[in-house]
DRENPA-3360 file (N, C-alpha, C; in nm, 2 decimals, always signed):
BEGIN
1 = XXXXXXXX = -2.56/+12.44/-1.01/-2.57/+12.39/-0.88/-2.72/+12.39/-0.83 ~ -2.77/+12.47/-0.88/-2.91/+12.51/-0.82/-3.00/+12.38/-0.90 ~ -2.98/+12.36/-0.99/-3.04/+12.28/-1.15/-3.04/+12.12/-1.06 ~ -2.94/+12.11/-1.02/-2.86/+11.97/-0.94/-2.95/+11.96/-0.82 ~ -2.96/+12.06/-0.76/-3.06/+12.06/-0.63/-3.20/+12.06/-0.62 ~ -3.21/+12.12/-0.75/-3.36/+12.06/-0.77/-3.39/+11.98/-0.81 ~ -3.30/+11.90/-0.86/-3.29/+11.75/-0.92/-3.33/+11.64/-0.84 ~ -3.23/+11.65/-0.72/-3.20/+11.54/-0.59/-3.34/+11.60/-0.48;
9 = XXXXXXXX = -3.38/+11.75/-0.52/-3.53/+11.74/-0.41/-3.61/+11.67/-0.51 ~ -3.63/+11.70/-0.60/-3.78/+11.56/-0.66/-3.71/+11.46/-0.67 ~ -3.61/+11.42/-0.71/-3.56/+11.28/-0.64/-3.65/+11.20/-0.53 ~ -3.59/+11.33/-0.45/-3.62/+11.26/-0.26/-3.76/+11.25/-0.26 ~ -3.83/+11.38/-0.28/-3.99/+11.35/-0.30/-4.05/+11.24/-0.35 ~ -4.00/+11.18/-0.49/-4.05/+11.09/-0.56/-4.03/+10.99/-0.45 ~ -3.91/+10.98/-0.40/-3.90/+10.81/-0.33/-3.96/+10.83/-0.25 ~ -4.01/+10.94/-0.13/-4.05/+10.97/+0.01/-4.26/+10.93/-0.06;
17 = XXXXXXXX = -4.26/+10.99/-0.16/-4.38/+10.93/-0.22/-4.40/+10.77/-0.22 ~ -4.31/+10.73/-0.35/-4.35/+10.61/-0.35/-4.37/+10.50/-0.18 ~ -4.23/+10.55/-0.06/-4.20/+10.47/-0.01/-4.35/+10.49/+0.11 ~ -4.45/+10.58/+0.09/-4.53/+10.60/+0.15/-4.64/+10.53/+0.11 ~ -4.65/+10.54/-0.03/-4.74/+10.46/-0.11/-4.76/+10.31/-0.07 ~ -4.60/+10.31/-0.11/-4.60/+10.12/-0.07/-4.65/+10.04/+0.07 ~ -4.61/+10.15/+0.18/-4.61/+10.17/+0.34/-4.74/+10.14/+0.37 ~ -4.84/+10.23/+0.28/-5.00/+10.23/+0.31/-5.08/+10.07/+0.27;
25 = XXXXXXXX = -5.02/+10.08/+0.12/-5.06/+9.95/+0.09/-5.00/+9.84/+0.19 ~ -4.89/+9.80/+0.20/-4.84/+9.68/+0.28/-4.94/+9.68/+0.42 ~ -4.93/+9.85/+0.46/-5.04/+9.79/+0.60/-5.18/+9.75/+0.59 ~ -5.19/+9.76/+0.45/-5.38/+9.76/+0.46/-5.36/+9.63/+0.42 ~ -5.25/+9.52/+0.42/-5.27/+9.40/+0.40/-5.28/+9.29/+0.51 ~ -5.36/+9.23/+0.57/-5.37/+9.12/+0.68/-5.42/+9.00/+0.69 ~ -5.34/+8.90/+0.76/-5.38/+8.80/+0.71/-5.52/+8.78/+0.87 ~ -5.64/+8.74/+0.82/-5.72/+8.72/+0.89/-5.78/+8.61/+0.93;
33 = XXXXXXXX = -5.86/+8.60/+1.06/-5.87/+8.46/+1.09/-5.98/+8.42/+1.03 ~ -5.96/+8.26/+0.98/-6.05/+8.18/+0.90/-6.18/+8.19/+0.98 ~ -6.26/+8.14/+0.84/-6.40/+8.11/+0.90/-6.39/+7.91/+1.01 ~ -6.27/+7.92/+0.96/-6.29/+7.76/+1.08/-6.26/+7.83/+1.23 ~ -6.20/+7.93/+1.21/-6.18/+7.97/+1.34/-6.28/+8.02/+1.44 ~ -6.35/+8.12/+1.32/-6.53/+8.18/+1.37/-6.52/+8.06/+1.41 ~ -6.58/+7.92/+1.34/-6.68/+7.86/+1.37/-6.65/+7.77/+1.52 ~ -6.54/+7.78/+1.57/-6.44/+7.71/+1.65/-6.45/+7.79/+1.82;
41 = XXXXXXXX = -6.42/+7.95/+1.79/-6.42/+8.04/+1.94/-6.53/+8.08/+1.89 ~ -6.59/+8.13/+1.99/-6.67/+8.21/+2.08/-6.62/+8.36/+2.09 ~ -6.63/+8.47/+2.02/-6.57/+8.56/+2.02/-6.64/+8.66/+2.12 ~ -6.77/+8.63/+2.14/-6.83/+8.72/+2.26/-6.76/+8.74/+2.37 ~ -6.70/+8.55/+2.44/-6.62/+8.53/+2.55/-6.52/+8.59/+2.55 ~ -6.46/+8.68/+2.44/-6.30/+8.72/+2.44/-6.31/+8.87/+2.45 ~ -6.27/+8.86/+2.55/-6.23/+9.00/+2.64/-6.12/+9.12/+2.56 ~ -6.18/+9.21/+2.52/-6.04/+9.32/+2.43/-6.05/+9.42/+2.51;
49 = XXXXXXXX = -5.92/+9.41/+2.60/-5.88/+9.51/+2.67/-5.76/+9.59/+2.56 ~ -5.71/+9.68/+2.65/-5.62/+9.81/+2.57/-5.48/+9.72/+2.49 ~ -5.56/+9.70/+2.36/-5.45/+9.66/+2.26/-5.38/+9.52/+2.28 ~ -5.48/+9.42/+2.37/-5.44/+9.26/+2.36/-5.62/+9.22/+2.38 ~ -5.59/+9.09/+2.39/-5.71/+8.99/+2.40/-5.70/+8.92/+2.50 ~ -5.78/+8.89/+2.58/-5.77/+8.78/+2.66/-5.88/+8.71/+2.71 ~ -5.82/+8.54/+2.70/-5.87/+8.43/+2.72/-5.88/+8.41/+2.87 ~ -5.99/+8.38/+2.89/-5.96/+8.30/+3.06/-6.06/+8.16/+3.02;
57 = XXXXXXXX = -6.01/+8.06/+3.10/-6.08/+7.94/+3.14/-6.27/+7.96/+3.14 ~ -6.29/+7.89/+3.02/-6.47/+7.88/+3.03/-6.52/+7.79/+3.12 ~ -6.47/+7.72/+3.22/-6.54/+7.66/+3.39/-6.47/+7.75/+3.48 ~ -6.50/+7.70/+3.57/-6.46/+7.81/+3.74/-6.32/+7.71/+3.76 ~ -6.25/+7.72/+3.66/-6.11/+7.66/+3.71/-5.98/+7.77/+3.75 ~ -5.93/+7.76/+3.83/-5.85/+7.85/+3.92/-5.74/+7.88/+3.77 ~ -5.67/+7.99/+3.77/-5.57/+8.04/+3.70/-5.46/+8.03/+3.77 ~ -5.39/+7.94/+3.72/-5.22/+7.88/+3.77/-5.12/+7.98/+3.72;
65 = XXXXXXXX = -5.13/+8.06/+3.61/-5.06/+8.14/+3.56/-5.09/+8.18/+3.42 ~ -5.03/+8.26/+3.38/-5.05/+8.36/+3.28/-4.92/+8.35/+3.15 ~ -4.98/+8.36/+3.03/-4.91/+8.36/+2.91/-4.91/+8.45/+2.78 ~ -4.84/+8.50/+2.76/-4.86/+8.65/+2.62/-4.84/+8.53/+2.53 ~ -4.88/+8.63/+2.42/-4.86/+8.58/+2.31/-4.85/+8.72/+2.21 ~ -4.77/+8.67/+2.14/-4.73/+8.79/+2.00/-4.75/+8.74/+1.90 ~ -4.85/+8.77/+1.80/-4.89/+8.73/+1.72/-4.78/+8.73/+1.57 ~ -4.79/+8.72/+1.45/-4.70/+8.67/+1.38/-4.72/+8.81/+1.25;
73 = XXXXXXXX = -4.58/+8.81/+1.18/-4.60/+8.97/+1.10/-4.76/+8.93/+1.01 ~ -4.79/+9.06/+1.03/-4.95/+9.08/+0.93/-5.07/+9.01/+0.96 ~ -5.03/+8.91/+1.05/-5.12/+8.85/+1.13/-5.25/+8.90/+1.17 ~ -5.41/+8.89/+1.22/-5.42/+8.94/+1.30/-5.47/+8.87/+1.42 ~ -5.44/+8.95/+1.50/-5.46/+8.87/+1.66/-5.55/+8.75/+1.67 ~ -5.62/+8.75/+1.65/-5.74/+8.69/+1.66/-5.72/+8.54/+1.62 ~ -5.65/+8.56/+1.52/-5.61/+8.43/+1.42/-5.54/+8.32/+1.52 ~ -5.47/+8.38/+1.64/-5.45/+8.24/+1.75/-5.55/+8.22/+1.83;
81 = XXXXXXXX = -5.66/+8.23/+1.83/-5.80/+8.25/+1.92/-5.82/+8.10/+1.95 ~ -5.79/+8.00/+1.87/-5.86/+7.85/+1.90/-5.74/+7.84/+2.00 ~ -5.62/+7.81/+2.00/-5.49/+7.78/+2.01/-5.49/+7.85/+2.18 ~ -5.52/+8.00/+2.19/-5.57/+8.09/+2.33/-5.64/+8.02/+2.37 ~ -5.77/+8.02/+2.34/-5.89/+7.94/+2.44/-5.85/+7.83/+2.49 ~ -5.80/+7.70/+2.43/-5.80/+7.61/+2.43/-5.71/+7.58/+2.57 ~ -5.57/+7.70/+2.55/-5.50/+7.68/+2.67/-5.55/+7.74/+2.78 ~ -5.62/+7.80/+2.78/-5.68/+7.92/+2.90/-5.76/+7.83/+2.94;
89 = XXXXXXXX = -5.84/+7.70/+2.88/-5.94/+7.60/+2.93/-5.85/+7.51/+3.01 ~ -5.72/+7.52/+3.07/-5.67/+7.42/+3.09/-5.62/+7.50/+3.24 ~ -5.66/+7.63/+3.25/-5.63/+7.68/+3.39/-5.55/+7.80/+3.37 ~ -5.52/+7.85/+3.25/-5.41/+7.96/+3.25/-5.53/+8.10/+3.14 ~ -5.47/+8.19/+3.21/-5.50/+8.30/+3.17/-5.39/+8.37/+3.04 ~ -5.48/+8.38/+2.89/-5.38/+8.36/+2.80/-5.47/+8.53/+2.72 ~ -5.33/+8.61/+2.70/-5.35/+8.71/+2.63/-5.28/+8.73/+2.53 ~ -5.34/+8.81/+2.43/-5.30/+8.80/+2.23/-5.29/+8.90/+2.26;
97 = XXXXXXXX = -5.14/+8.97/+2.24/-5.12/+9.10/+2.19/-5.16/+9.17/+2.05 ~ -5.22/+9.27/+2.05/-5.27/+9.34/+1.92/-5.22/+9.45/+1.85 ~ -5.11/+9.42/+1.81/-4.95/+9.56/+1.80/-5.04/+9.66/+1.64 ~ -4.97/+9.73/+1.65/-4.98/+9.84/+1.58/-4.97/+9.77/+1.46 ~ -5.03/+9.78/+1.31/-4.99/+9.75/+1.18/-4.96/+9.59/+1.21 ~ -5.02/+9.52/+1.27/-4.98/+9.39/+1.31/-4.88/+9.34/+1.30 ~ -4.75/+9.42/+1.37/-4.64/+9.36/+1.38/-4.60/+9.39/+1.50 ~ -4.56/+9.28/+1.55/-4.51/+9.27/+1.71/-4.39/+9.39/+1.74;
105 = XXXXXXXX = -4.28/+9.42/+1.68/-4.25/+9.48/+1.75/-4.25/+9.63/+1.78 ~ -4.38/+9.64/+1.75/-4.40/+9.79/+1.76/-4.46/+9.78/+1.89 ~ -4.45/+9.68/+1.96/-4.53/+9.65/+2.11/-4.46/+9.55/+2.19 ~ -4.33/+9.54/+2.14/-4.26/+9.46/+2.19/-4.30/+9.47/+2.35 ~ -4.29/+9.58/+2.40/-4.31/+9.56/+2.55/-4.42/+9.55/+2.65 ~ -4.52/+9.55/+2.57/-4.69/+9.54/+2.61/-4.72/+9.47/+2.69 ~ -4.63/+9.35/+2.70/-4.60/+9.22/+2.83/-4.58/+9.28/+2.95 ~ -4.53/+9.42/+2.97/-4.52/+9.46/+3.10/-4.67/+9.56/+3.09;
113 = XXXXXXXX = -4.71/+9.58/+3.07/-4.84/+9.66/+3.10/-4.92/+9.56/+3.10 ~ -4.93/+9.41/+3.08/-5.01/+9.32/+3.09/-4.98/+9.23/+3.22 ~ -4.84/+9.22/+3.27/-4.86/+9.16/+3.40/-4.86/+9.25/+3.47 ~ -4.86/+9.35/+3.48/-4.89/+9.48/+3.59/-5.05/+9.49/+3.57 ~ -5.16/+9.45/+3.50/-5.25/+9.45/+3.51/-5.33/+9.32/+3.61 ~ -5.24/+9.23/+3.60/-5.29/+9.11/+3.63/-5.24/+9.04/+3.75 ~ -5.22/+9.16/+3.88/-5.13/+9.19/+4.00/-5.16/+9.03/+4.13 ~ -5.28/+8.99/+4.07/-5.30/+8.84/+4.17/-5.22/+8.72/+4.10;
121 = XXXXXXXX = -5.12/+8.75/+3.92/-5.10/+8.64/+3.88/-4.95/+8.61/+3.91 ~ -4.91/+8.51/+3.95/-4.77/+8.54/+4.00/-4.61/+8.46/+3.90 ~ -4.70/+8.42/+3.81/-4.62/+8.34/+3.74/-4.69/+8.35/+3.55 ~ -4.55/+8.37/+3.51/-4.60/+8.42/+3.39/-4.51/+8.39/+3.29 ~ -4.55/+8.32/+3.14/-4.50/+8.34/+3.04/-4.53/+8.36/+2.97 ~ -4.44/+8.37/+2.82/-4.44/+8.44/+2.69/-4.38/+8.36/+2.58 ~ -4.47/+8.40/+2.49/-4.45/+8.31/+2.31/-4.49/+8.44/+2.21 ~ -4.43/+8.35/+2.13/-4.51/+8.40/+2.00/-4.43/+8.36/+1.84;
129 = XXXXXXXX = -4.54/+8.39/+1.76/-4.53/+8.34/+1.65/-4.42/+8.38/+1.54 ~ -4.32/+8.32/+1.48/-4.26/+8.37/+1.35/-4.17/+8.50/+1.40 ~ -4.23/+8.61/+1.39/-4.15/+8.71/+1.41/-4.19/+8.76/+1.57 ~ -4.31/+8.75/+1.60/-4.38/+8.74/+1.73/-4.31/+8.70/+1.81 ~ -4.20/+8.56/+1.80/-4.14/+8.49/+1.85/-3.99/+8.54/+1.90 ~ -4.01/+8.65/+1.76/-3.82/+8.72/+1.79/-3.89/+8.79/+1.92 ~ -4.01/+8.87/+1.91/-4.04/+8.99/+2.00/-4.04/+8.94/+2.14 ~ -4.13/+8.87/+2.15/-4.11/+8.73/+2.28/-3.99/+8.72/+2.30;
137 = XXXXXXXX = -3.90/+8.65/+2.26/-3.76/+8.59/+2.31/-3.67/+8.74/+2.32 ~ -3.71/+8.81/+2.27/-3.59/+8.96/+2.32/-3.72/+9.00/+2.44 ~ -3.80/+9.00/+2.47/-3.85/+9.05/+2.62/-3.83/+8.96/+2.70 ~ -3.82/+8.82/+2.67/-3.79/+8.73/+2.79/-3.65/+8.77/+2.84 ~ -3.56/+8.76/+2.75/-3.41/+8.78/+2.75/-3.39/+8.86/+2.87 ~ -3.47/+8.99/+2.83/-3.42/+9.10/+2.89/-3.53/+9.10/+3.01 ~ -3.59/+9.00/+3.02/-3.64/+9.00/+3.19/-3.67/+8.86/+3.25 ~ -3.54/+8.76/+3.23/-3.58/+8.61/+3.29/-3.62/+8.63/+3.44;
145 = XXXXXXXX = -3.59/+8.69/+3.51/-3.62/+8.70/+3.69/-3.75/+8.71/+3.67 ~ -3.87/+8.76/+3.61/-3.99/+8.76/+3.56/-4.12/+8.65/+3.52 ~ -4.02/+8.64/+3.38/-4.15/+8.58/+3.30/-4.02/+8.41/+3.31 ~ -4.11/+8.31/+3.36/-4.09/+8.21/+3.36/-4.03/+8.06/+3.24 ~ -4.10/+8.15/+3.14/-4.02/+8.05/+3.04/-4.06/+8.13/+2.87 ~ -4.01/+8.06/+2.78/-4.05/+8.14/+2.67/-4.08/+7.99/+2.55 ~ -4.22/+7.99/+2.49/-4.22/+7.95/+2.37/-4.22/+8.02/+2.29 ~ -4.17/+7.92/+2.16/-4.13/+7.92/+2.04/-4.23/+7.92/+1.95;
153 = XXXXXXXX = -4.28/+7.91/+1.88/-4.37/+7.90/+1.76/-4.35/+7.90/+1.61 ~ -4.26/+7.80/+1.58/-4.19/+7.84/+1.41/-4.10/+7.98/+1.46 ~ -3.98/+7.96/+1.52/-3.93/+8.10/+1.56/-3.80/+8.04/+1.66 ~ -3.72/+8.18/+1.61/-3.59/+8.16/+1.72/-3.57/+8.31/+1.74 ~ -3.45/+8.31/+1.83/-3.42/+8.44/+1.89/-3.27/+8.49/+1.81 ~ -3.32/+8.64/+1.82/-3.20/+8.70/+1.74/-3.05/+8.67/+1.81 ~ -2.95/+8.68/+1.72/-2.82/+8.67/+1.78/-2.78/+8.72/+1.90 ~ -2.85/+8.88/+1.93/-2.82/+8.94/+2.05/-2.88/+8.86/+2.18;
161 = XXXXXXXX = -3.02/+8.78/+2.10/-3.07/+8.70/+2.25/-3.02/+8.57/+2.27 ~ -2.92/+8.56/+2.31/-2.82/+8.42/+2.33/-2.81/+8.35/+2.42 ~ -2.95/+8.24/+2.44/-2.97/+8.22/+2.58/-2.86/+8.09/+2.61 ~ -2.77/+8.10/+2.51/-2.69/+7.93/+2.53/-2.65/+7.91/+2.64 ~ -2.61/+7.97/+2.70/-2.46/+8.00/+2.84/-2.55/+7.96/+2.97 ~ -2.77/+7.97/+2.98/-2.86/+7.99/+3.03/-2.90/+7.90/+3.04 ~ -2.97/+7.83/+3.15/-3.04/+7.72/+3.15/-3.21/+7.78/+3.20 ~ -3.25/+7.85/+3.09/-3.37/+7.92/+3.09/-3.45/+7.85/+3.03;
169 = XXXXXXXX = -3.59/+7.84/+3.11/-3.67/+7.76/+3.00/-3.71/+7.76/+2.86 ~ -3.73/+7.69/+2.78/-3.73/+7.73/+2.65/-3.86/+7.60/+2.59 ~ -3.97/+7.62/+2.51/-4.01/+7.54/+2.45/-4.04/+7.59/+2.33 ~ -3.98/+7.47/+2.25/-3.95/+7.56/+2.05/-4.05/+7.41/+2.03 ~ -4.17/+7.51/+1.96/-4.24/+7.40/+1.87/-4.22/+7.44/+1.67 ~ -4.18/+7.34/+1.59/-4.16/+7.44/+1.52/-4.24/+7.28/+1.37 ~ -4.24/+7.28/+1.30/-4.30/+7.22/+1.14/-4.21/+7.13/+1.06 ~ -4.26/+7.05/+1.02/-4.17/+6.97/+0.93/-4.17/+7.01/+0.80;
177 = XXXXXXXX = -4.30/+7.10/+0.76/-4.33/+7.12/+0.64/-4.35/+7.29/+0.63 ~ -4.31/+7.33/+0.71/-4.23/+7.46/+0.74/-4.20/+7.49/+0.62 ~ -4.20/+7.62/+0.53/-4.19/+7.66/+0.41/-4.09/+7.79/+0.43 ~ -4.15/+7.89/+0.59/-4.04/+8.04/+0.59/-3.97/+7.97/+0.74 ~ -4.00/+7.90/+0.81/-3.91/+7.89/+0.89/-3.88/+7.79/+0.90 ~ -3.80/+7.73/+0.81/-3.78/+7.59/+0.78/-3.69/+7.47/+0.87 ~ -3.72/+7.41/+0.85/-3.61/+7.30/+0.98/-3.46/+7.31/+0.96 ~ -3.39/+7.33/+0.83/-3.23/+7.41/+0.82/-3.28/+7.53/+0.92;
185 = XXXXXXXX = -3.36/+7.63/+0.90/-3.38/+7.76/+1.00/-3.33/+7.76/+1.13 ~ -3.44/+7.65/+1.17/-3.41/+7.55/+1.32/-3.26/+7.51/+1.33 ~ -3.24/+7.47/+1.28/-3.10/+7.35/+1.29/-2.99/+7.49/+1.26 ~ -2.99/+7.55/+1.20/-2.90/+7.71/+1.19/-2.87/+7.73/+1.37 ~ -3.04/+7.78/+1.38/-3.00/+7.86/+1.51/-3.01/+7.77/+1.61 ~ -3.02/+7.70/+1.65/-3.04/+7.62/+1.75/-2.94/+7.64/+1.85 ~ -2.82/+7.69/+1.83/-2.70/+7.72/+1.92/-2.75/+7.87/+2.01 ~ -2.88/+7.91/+1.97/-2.93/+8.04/+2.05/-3.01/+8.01/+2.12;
193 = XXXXXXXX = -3.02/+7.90/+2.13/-3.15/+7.84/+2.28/-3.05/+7.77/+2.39 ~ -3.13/+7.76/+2.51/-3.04/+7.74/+2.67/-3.04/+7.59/+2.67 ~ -2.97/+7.55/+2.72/-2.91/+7.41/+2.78/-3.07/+7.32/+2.80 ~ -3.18/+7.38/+2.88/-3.27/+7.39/+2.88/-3.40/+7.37/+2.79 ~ -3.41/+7.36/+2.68/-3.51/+7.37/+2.55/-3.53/+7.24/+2.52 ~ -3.70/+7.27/+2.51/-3.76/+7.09/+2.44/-3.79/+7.14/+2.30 ~ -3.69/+7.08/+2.24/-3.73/+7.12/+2.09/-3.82/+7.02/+1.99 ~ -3.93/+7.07/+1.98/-4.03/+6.95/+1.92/-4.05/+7.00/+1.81;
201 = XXXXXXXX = -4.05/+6.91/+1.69/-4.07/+6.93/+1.56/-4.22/+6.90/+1.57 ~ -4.34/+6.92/+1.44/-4.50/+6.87/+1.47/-4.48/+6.82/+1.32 ~ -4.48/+6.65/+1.30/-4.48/+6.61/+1.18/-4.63/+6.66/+1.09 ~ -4.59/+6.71/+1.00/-4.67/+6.71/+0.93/-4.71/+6.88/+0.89 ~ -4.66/+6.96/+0.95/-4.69/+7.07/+1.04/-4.67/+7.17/+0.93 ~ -4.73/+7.33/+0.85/-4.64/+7.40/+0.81/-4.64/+7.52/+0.89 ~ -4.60/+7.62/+0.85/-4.56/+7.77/+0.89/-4.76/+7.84/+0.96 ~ -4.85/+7.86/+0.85/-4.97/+7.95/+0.81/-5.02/+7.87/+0.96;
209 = XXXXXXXX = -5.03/+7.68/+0.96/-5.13/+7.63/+1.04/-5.06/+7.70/+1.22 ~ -4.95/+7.79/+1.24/-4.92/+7.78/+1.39/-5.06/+7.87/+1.45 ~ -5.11/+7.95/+1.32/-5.27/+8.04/+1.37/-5.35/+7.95/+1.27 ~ -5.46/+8.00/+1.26/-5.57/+8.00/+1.23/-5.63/+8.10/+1.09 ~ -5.53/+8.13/+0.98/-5.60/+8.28/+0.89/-5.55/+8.17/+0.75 ~ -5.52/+8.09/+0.68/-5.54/+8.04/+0.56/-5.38/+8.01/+0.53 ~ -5.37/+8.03/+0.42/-5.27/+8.02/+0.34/-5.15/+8.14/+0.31 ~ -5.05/+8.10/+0.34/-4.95/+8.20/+0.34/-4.80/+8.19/+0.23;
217 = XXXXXXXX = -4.81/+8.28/+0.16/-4.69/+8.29/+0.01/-4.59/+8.24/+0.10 ~ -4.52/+8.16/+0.05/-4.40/+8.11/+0.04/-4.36/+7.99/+0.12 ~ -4.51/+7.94/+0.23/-4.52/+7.84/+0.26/-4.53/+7.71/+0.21 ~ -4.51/+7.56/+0.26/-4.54/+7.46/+0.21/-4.68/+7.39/+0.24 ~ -4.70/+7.29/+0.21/-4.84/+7.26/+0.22/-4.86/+7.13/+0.33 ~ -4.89/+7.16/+0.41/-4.91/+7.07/+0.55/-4.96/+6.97/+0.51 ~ -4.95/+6.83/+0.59/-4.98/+6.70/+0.52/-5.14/+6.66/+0.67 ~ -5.11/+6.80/+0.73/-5.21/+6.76/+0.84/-5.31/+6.86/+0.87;
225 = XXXXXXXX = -5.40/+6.86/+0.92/-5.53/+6.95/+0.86/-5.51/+7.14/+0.95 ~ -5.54/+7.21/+1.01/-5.53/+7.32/+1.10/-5.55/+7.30/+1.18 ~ -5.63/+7.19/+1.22/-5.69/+7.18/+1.37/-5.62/+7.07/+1.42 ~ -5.60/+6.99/+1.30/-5.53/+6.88/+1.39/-5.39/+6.92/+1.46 ~ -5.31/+6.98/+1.32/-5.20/+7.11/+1.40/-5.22/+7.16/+1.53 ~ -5.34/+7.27/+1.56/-5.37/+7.31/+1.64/-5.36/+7.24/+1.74 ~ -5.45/+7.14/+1.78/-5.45/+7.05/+1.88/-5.33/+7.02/+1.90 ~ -5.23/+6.97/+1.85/-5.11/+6.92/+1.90/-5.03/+7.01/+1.96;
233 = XXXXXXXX = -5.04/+7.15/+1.86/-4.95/+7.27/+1.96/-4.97/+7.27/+2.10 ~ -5.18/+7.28/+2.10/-5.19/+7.33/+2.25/-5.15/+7.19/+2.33 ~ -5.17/+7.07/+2.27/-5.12/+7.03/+2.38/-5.00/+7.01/+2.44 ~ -4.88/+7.00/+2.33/-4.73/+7.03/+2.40/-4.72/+7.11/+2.47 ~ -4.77/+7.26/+2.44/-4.80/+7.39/+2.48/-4.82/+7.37/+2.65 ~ -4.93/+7.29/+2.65/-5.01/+7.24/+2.83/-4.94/+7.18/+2.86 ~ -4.85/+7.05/+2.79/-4.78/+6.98/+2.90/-4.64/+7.05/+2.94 ~ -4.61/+7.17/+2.89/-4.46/+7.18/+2.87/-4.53/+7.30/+3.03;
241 = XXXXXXXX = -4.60/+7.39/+2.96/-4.68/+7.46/+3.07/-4.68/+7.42/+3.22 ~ -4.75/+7.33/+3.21/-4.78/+7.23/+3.37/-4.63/+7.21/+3.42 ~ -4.57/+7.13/+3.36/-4.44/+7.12/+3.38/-4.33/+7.20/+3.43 ~ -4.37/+7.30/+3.39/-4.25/+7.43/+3.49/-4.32/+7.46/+3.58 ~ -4.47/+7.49/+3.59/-4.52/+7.49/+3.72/-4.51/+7.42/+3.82 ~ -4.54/+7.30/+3.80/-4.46/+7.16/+3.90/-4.29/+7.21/+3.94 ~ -4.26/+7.22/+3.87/-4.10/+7.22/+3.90/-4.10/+7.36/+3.98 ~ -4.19/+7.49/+4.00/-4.16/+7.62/+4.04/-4.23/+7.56/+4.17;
249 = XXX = -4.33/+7.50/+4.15/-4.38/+7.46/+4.31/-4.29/+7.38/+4.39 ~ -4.25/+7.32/+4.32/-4.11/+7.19/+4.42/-3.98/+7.27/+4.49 ~ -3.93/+7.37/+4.40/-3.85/+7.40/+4.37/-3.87/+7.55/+4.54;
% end
């Protein structure tokens, strides 16, 4: 008995070892943002408050509202920096959440210590990338009276967040050339978005280009450059944006 028990304790040790080992390495792995991206933002201008980033408008243009973002597994924040700026130049105040081991849901709720910081802004939404995107769509879920609409980014919401029955806003941008979250992916879940949702495919589009950090295993190979990508995000991004603001002001 005793022979048996010391068997299954270095058992357990070995695995509690290895599974530690592996733990350390996986987090020391991240994907970081390209040198097109340096060469693109202005990193001086970007504000690092407690565990996000934030973009404001580079002219004296008034802030219409406010948008999180969740960055994508292994990610690092930074890597949506062209994609942030670009919409923050359009009048919206846009902050990059910076989660623990760069995975969103270890901060899933960081969006509430960010609009409680930002007590003049009255209208607010939330995205994010890949898995960023699940984290996003389970805080929207669980606070639509709030945050105003939720994009997509190569990304849907888990089974539990089932906005079907909901005519909540939804804007899903997602890749033709999508490699991990592929257009079957899309076409799977699409019965988990609201009555409500502009679902835009970006011809040409893959998974790695929704940020800014290179090349990612198991993706496909985009037929269109990062920035061209980029550009098209932010602008659906702006028009879909403007668009619920118009409708909240009418309304």
């Amino acid at each position: 008995m005793k022979k048996t028990l010391k068997i299954v304790g270095v058992g357990l040790a070995v695995l509690v070892t290895v599974t530690v080992a592996f733990f350390v390495i996986w987090s020391g792995f991240d994907y970081e943002p390209s040198k097109q991206l340096h060469s693109l933002v202005d990193e001086k201008k970007v504000v690092k408050k407690d565990n996000y980033y934030v973009f404001k408008p580079q002219t004296n243009k008034e802030i219409k509202a406010g948008y999180i973002i969740y960055q994508g597994a292994k990610v690092e924040p930074l890597a949506y920096g062209y994609y942030a700026q670009q919409i923050a130049n359009e009048g919206y105040l846009v902050a990059v959440v910076d989660s623990p081991f760069n995975m969103s849901f270890f901060s899933q709720n960081k969006a509430t210590d960010i609009v409680k910081s930002y007590p003049k802004i009255s209208a607010w939404f939330i995205g994010g990338h890949s898995l960023g995107g699940v984290s996003a769509a389970s805080y929207a879920y669980d606070h639509q009276n709030s945050i105003k609409g939720l994009v997509l980014l190569a990304s849907y919401p888990m089974n539990k967040n089932n906005f079907s029955i909901s005519t909540y806003p939804i804007l899903s941008l997602t890749g033709e050339k999508d490699g991990l979250t592929t257009p079957e992916k899309i076409k799977e879940t699409k019965h988990l978005l609201s009555k409500n949702t502009e679902l835009v495919q970006v011809k040409g589009a893959n998974h790695a280009q929704f940020g800014m950090y290179g090349k990612q295993k198991g993706d496909n190979k985009a037929s269109i450059s990062p920035k061209e990508q980029q550009d098209e995000l932010v602008k659906r991004t702006v028009k879909w944006l403007n668009s619920q603001m118009k409708k909240s002001v009418s309304n």
